[in-house]
C-alpha positions in Angstrom: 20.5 21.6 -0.5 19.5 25.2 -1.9 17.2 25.7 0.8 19.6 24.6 3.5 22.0 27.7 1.9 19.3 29.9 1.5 18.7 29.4 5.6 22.4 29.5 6.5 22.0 32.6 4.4 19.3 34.3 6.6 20.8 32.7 10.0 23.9 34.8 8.8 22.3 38.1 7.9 20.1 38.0 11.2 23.2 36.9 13.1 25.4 40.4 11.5 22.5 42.8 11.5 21.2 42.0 15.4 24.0 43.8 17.0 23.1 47.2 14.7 19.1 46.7 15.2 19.5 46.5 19.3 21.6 49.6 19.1 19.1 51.3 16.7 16.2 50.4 18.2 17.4 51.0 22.2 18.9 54.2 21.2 17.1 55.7 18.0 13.8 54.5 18.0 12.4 54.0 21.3 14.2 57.6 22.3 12.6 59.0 19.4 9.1 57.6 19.3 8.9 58.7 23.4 9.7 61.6 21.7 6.7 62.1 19.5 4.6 60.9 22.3 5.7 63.5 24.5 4.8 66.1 21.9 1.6 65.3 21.4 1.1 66.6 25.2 -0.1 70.1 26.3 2.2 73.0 26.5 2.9 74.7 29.7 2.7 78.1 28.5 -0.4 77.6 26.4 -2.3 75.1 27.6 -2.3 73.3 23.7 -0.7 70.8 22.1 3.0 71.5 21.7 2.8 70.5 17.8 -0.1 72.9 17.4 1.6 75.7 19.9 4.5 75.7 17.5 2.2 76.6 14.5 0.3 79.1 16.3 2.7 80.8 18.7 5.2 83.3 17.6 8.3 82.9 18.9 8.8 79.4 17.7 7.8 80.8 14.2 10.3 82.7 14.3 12.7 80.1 15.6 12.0 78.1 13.0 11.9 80.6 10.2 15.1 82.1 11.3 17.0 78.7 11.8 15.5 77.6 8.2 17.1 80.9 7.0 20.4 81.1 8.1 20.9 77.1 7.3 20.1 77.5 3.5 22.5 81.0 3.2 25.0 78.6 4.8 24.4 75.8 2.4 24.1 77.7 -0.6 27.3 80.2 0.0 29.1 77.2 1.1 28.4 75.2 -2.4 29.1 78.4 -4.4 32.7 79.1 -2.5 34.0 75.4 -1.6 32.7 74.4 -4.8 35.0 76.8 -6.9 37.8 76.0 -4.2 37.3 72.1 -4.4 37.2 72.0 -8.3 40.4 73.8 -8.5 42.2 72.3 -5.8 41.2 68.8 -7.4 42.7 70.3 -11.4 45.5 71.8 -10.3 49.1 70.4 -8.5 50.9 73.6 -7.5 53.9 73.4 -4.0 52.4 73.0 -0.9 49.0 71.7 -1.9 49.0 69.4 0.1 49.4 72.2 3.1 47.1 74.1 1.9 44.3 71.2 2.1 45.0 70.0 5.5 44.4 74.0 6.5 41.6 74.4 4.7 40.0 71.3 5.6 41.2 71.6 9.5 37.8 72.9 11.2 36.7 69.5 10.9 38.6 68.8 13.9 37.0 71.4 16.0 33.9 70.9 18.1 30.8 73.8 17.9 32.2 75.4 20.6 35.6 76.0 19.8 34.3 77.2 16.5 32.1 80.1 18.7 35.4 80.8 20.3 37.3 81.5 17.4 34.6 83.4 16.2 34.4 85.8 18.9 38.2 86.0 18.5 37.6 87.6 15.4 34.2 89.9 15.5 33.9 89.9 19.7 34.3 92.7 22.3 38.4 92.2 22.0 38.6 90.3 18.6 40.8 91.4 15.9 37.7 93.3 14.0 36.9 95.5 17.2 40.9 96.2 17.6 41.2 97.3 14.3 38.5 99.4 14.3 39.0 101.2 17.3 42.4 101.9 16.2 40.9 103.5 12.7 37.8 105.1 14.0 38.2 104.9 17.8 35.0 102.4 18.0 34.1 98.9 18.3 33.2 97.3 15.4 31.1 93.7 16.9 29.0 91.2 14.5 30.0 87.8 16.7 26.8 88.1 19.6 24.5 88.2 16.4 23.0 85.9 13.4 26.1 87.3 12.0 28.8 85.5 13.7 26.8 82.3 13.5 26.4 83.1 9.9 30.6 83.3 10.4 30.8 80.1 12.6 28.4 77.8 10.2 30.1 78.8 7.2 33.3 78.2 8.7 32.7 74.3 9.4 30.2 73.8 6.3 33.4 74.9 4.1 35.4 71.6 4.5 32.7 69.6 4.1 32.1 71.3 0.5 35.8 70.9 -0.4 36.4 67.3 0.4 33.3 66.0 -1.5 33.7 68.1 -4.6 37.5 67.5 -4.7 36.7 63.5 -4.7 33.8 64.0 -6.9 35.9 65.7 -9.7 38.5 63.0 -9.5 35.4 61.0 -10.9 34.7 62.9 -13.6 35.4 62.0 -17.3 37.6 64.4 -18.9 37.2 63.1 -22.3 33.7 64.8 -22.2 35.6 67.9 -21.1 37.8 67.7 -24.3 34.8 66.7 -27.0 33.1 69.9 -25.5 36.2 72.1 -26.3 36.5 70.6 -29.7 32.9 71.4 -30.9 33.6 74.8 -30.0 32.3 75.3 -26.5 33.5 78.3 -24.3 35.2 77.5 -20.9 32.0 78.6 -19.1 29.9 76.2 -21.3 31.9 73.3 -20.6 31.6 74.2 -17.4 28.0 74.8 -17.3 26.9 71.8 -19.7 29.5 69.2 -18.5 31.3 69.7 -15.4 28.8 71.3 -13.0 26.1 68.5 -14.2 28.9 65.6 -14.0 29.2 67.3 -9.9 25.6 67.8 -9.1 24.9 64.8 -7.3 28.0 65.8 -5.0 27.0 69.2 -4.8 23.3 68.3 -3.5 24.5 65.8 -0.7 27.2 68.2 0.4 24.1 70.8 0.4 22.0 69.0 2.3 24.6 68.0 4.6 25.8 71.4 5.0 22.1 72.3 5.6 21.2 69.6 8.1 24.3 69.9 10.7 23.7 74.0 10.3 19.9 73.2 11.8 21.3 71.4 14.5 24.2 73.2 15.6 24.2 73.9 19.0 27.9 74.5 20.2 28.4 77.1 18.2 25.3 79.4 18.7 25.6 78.4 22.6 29.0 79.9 22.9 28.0 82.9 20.9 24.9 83.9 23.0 21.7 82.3 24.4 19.5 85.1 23.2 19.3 84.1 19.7 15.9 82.9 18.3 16.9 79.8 16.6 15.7 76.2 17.0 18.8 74.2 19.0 18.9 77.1 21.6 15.1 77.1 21.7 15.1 73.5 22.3 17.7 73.9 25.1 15.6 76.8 26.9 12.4 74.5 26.3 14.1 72.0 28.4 16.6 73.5 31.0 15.0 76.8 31.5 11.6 76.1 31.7 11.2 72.7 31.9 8.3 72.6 29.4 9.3 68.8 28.3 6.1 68.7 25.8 7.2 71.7 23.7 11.4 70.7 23.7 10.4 67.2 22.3 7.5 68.5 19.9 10.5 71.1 18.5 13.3 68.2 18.4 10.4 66.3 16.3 10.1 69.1 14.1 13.5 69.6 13.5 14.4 66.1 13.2 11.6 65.9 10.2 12.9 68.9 8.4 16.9 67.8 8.6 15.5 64.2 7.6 13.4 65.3 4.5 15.9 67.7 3.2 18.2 64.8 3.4 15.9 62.6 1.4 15.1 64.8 -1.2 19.1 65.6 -1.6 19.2 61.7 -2.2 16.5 61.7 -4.5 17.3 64.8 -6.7 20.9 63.2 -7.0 19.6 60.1 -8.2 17.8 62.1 -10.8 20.6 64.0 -12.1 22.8 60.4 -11.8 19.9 58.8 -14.3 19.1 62.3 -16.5 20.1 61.3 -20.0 23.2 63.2 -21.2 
Protein backbone atom coordinates (compact mmCIF):
# COMPACT_ATOMS: atom_id res chain seq x y z
CA UNK A 1 0.00 0.00 0.00
CA UNK A 2 2.97 2.50 0.85
CA UNK A 3 4.67 1.81 -2.18
CA UNK A 4 1.62 2.16 -4.39
CA UNK A 5 1.50 6.02 -2.66
CA UNK A 6 4.98 6.51 -2.87
CA UNK A 7 4.55 5.86 -6.94
CA UNK A 8 1.31 7.87 -7.20
CA UNK A 9 3.63 10.32 -5.47
CA UNK A 10 6.35 10.31 -8.23
CA UNK A 11 3.61 9.85 -11.17
CA UNK A 12 2.37 13.31 -9.60
CA UNK A 13 5.58 15.25 -9.27
CA UNK A 14 6.80 14.03 -12.82
CA UNK A 15 3.25 14.80 -14.16
CA UNK A 16 3.53 18.84 -12.49
CA UNK A 17 7.15 19.38 -13.14
CA UNK A 18 7.15 18.09 -17.12
CA UNK A 19 5.51 21.18 -18.40
CA UNK A 20 8.44 23.53 -16.54
CA UNK A 21 11.41 21.04 -17.64
CA UNK A 22 10.25 21.16 -21.55
CA UNK A 23 10.13 24.87 -21.23
CA UNK A 24 13.56 24.99 -19.41
CA UNK A 25 15.23 22.68 -21.28
CA UNK A 26 13.80 23.99 -25.11
CA UNK A 27 14.37 27.49 -24.09
CA UNK A 28 17.20 27.71 -21.37
CA UNK A 29 19.42 24.99 -21.85
CA UNK A 30 19.70 23.86 -25.27
CA UNK A 31 19.88 27.87 -26.21
CA UNK A 32 22.43 28.21 -23.70
CA UNK A 33 24.66 25.14 -24.14
CA UNK A 34 24.68 26.08 -28.25
CA UNK A 35 25.79 28.97 -26.69
CA UNK A 36 28.96 27.74 -24.97
CA UNK A 37 29.57 25.70 -28.03
CA UNK A 38 29.68 28.49 -30.18
CA UNK A 39 32.22 30.19 -27.98
CA UNK A 40 34.56 27.90 -27.95
CA UNK A 41 34.98 28.83 -31.85
CA UNK A 42 37.59 31.18 -33.47
CA UNK A 43 37.18 34.88 -33.44
CA UNK A 44 36.87 36.70 -36.62
CA UNK A 45 39.02 39.46 -35.70
CA UNK A 46 41.78 37.42 -34.13
CA UNK A 47 41.73 34.30 -35.47
CA UNK A 48 41.60 32.71 -31.47
CA UNK A 49 39.20 31.38 -29.44
CA UNK A 50 36.62 33.88 -28.49
CA UNK A 51 36.89 32.81 -24.60
CA UNK A 52 40.66 33.36 -24.88
CA UNK A 53 40.20 36.72 -27.30
CA UNK A 54 38.28 38.15 -24.46
CA UNK A 55 41.18 37.63 -21.92
CA UNK A 56 43.76 38.83 -24.26
CA UNK A 57 42.22 41.57 -26.28
CA UNK A 58 41.59 45.01 -25.00
CA UNK A 59 38.55 46.34 -25.75
CA UNK A 60 36.47 43.57 -24.24
CA UNK A 61 38.72 44.09 -21.06
CA UNK A 62 37.60 47.10 -20.82
CA UNK A 63 33.96 46.13 -21.56
CA UNK A 64 34.03 43.96 -19.00
CA UNK A 65 35.91 46.06 -16.38
CA UNK A 66 33.86 49.00 -17.05
CA UNK A 67 30.35 47.14 -17.00
CA UNK A 68 31.74 45.33 -13.60
CA UNK A 69 32.33 48.96 -12.43
CA UNK A 70 29.42 50.90 -13.03
CA UNK A 71 27.08 47.74 -11.77
CA UNK A 72 28.64 47.47 -8.24
CA UNK A 73 28.43 51.76 -7.84
CA UNK A 74 24.82 51.05 -8.74
CA UNK A 75 24.33 48.26 -6.35
CA UNK A 76 26.09 49.70 -3.58
CA UNK A 77 24.70 53.52 -3.84
CA UNK A 78 21.33 51.92 -4.39
CA UNK A 79 21.53 49.82 -0.94
CA UNK A 80 22.98 52.80 0.95
CA UNK A 81 20.03 55.36 -0.34
CA UNK A 82 16.81 52.92 -0.80
CA UNK A 83 18.02 51.29 2.20
CA UNK A 84 17.67 54.55 4.53
CA UNK A 85 14.44 55.36 2.36
CA UNK A 86 12.83 51.77 2.79
CA UNK A 87 13.59 51.52 6.64
CA UNK A 88 11.92 54.71 7.21
CA UNK A 89 9.17 54.45 4.94
CA UNK A 90 8.46 50.94 6.59
CA UNK A 91 8.66 52.86 10.65
CA UNK A 92 6.95 55.65 9.93
CA UNK A 93 2.90 56.39 8.90
CA UNK A 94 2.82 60.08 7.96
CA UNK A 95 -0.44 61.51 5.01
CA UNK A 96 0.11 60.52 1.74
CA UNK A 97 2.43 57.62 2.27
CA UNK A 98 0.89 55.69 0.46
CA UNK A 99 1.47 58.34 -2.66
CA UNK A 100 4.63 58.71 -1.96
CA UNK A 101 5.35 54.75 -2.45
CA UNK A 102 3.56 54.15 -5.55
CA UNK A 103 6.01 57.33 -6.95
CA UNK A 104 8.83 56.18 -5.62
CA UNK A 105 8.42 52.66 -6.62
CA UNK A 106 6.83 53.63 -10.27
CA UNK A 107 10.03 53.06 -12.58
CA UNK A 108 9.33 49.57 -12.16
CA UNK A 109 6.75 50.03 -14.76
CA UNK A 110 9.15 51.46 -17.30
CA UNK A 111 11.07 49.48 -19.81
CA UNK A 112 15.22 50.30 -20.32
CA UNK A 113 14.35 52.47 -22.92
CA UNK A 114 11.98 54.74 -21.64
CA UNK A 115 14.28 55.03 -18.71
CA UNK A 116 17.19 56.32 -21.36
CA UNK A 117 14.57 58.75 -22.45
CA UNK A 118 13.81 60.28 -19.37
CA UNK A 119 17.32 60.40 -18.75
CA UNK A 120 18.23 62.41 -21.71
CA UNK A 121 15.16 64.57 -20.64
CA UNK A 122 17.11 65.59 -17.79
CA UNK A 123 21.11 65.70 -18.62
CA UNK A 124 20.60 65.70 -22.86
CA UNK A 125 21.28 68.28 -25.57
CA UNK A 126 17.63 69.99 -24.51
CA UNK A 127 17.13 68.48 -20.98
CA UNK A 128 16.31 70.47 -18.12
CA UNK A 129 20.24 70.41 -16.87
CA UNK A 130 21.40 71.93 -20.32
CA UNK A 131 18.43 74.68 -20.13
CA UNK A 132 19.30 75.72 -16.90
CA UNK A 133 22.66 76.07 -17.47
CA UNK A 134 22.63 77.94 -20.48
CA UNK A 135 20.32 80.30 -18.90
CA UNK A 136 23.04 80.81 -15.83
CA UNK A 137 26.19 80.52 -17.68
CA UNK A 138 25.14 80.65 -21.38
CA UNK A 139 26.43 76.85 -21.90
CA UNK A 140 25.33 73.42 -22.06
CA UNK A 141 25.80 71.49 -19.30
CA UNK A 142 25.42 67.39 -20.82
CA UNK A 143 26.33 64.15 -18.60
CA UNK A 144 23.28 61.75 -20.36
CA UNK A 145 25.58 60.42 -23.75
CA UNK A 146 28.20 59.24 -20.97
CA UNK A 147 28.73 56.44 -18.17
CA UNK A 148 27.21 59.20 -16.37
CA UNK A 149 23.72 59.13 -17.48
CA UNK A 150 23.69 55.35 -17.35
CA UNK A 151 25.07 55.70 -13.95
CA UNK A 152 21.57 58.09 -13.68
CA UNK A 153 19.37 55.57 -15.58
CA UNK A 154 20.63 52.27 -13.48
CA UNK A 155 20.27 53.96 -10.37
CA UNK A 156 17.03 55.08 -11.27
CA UNK A 157 15.43 51.54 -11.74
CA UNK A 158 17.77 49.72 -9.01
CA UNK A 159 16.10 52.27 -6.46
CA UNK A 160 12.61 50.53 -6.31
CA UNK A 161 13.89 47.37 -6.13
CA UNK A 162 15.91 48.41 -2.89
CA UNK A 163 12.79 49.99 -1.37
CA UNK A 164 10.29 47.31 -1.78
CA UNK A 165 12.53 44.54 -0.32
CA UNK A 166 13.82 46.48 2.63
CA UNK A 167 10.36 47.93 3.42
CA UNK A 168 8.97 44.05 3.58
CA UNK A 169 12.04 42.91 5.29
CA UNK A 170 11.71 45.42 8.26
CA UNK A 171 8.04 44.50 8.66
CA UNK A 172 9.84 41.17 9.72
CA UNK A 173 11.92 42.39 12.06
CA UNK A 174 11.55 41.80 15.90
CA UNK A 175 11.25 45.00 17.62
CA UNK A 176 11.46 43.62 21.08
CA UNK A 177 15.26 43.25 20.18
CA UNK A 178 15.06 46.92 19.20
CA UNK A 179 13.75 47.76 22.72
CA UNK A 180 16.21 45.38 24.96
CA UNK A 181 19.05 47.15 23.01
CA UNK A 182 17.70 50.71 24.15
CA UNK A 183 17.24 49.45 27.63
CA UNK A 184 20.92 48.20 28.13
CA UNK A 185 21.97 51.54 27.16
CA UNK A 186 22.67 51.39 23.46
CA UNK A 187 22.83 54.56 21.21
CA UNK A 188 20.39 54.90 18.26
CA UNK A 189 23.32 54.18 15.90
CA UNK A 190 24.17 50.96 17.83
CA UNK A 191 20.92 49.63 17.74
CA UNK A 192 21.05 50.24 14.47
CA UNK A 193 24.33 48.88 13.75
CA UNK A 194 24.17 45.74 16.14
CA UNK A 195 20.40 44.89 15.61
CA UNK A 196 18.63 46.35 12.76
CA UNK A 197 21.16 46.43 9.86
CA UNK A 198 22.14 42.56 10.83
CA UNK A 199 18.23 41.64 11.28
CA UNK A 200 18.15 43.26 7.20
CA UNK A 201 21.24 41.88 5.83
CA UNK A 202 19.93 39.00 4.14
CA UNK A 203 17.51 41.48 2.31
CA UNK A 204 20.02 43.93 1.67
CA UNK A 205 22.44 41.25 -0.12
CA UNK A 206 19.62 39.80 -2.50
CA UNK A 207 18.43 43.22 -3.31
CA UNK A 208 22.37 43.89 -3.99
CA UNK A 209 22.85 41.23 -6.12
CA UNK A 210 19.76 41.84 -7.91
CA UNK A 211 20.46 45.29 -8.32
CA UNK A 212 23.87 44.24 -9.57
CA UNK A 213 22.80 41.42 -12.03
CA UNK A 214 19.87 43.44 -14.10
CA UNK A 215 22.64 46.59 -14.03
CA UNK A 216 25.07 43.97 -16.13
CA UNK A 217 22.51 43.17 -18.36
CA UNK A 218 20.75 46.26 -19.09
CA UNK A 219 20.57 46.93 -22.58
CA UNK A 220 17.52 49.40 -23.12
CA UNK A 221 18.81 51.86 -21.27
CA UNK A 222 22.49 52.22 -22.51
CA UNK A 223 21.10 51.60 -26.22
CA UNK A 224 18.94 54.69 -26.04
CA UNK A 225 21.71 56.63 -24.46
CA UNK A 226 24.45 55.98 -27.12
CA UNK A 227 26.05 52.93 -28.86
CA UNK A 228 29.57 54.13 -28.32
CA UNK A 229 29.81 53.10 -24.82
CA UNK A 230 32.28 50.31 -23.86
CA UNK A 231 30.14 48.14 -21.87
CA UNK A 232 29.24 44.41 -22.19
CA UNK A 233 25.25 44.39 -23.50
CA UNK A 234 26.21 46.93 -26.21
CA UNK A 235 29.37 45.00 -26.97
CA UNK A 236 27.37 41.94 -27.30
CA UNK A 237 24.87 43.71 -29.57
CA UNK A 238 27.83 45.14 -31.89
CA UNK A 239 29.39 41.46 -31.70
CA UNK A 240 26.36 40.30 -33.31
CA UNK A 241 24.53 42.94 -35.57
CA UNK A 242 27.50 44.94 -36.59
CA UNK A 243 29.98 42.49 -37.24
CA UNK A 244 28.47 39.40 -37.28
CA UNK A 245 31.29 37.79 -35.30
CA UNK A 246 28.74 34.99 -33.76
CA UNK A 247 31.80 33.15 -31.86
CA UNK A 248 32.82 36.26 -29.79
CA UNK A 249 28.74 37.59 -29.03
CA UNK A 250 28.07 34.06 -27.52
CA UNK A 251 31.58 33.60 -25.75
CA UNK A 252 30.66 37.34 -24.10
CA UNK A 253 26.83 36.41 -23.31
CA UNK A 254 28.67 33.24 -21.60
CA UNK A 255 30.73 35.40 -19.65
CA UNK A 256 28.21 37.55 -18.57
CA UNK A 257 25.79 35.08 -17.86
CA UNK A 258 28.55 33.36 -15.36
CA UNK A 259 29.29 36.56 -13.62
CA UNK A 260 25.38 37.68 -13.01
CA UNK A 261 24.89 33.88 -12.02
CA UNK A 262 27.77 33.63 -9.44
CA UNK A 263 27.13 36.96 -7.93
CA UNK A 264 23.64 35.70 -7.48
CA UNK A 265 24.80 32.62 -5.72
CA UNK A 266 27.07 33.93 -3.53
CA UNK A 267 24.20 36.81 -2.50
CA UNK A 268 22.24 33.46 -1.59
CA UNK A 269 24.91 32.00 0.18
CA UNK A 270 26.20 34.99 2.29
CA UNK A 271 22.44 35.56 3.25
CA UNK A 272 22.13 32.15 4.46
CA UNK A 273 25.14 32.86 6.56
CA UNK A 274 24.02 35.94 8.15
CA UNK A 275 20.24 33.99 8.57
CA UNK A 276 22.33 31.10 10.61
CA UNK A 277 25.15 33.58 12.41
CA UNK A 278 24.47 33.22 16.11
CA UNK A 279 23.08 36.43 17.68
Amino acid sequence: MLQQVNRRQRKLALFTLAPAMAVFGAFWLLPFTRLVVMGTELDRASGMSAYFAILTQRQYLVSLGTTLGISLAVSALAVLIAGVAGFFLARHSFPGKAVLVAILTFPLAFPGVVVGFLVIMLGGRQGALAQFSMWLFDERWMFAYSLSGLFVGYLYFSIPRVITTVMAACETLDRSLEEAARSLGASPWRVTRDVIIPGIAPALLSTAAICFATSMGAFGTAFTLGTRMSIMPLTIYGEFTNYANFAMAAALSVVLGAITWLALSLSRKLADTSLGAPA
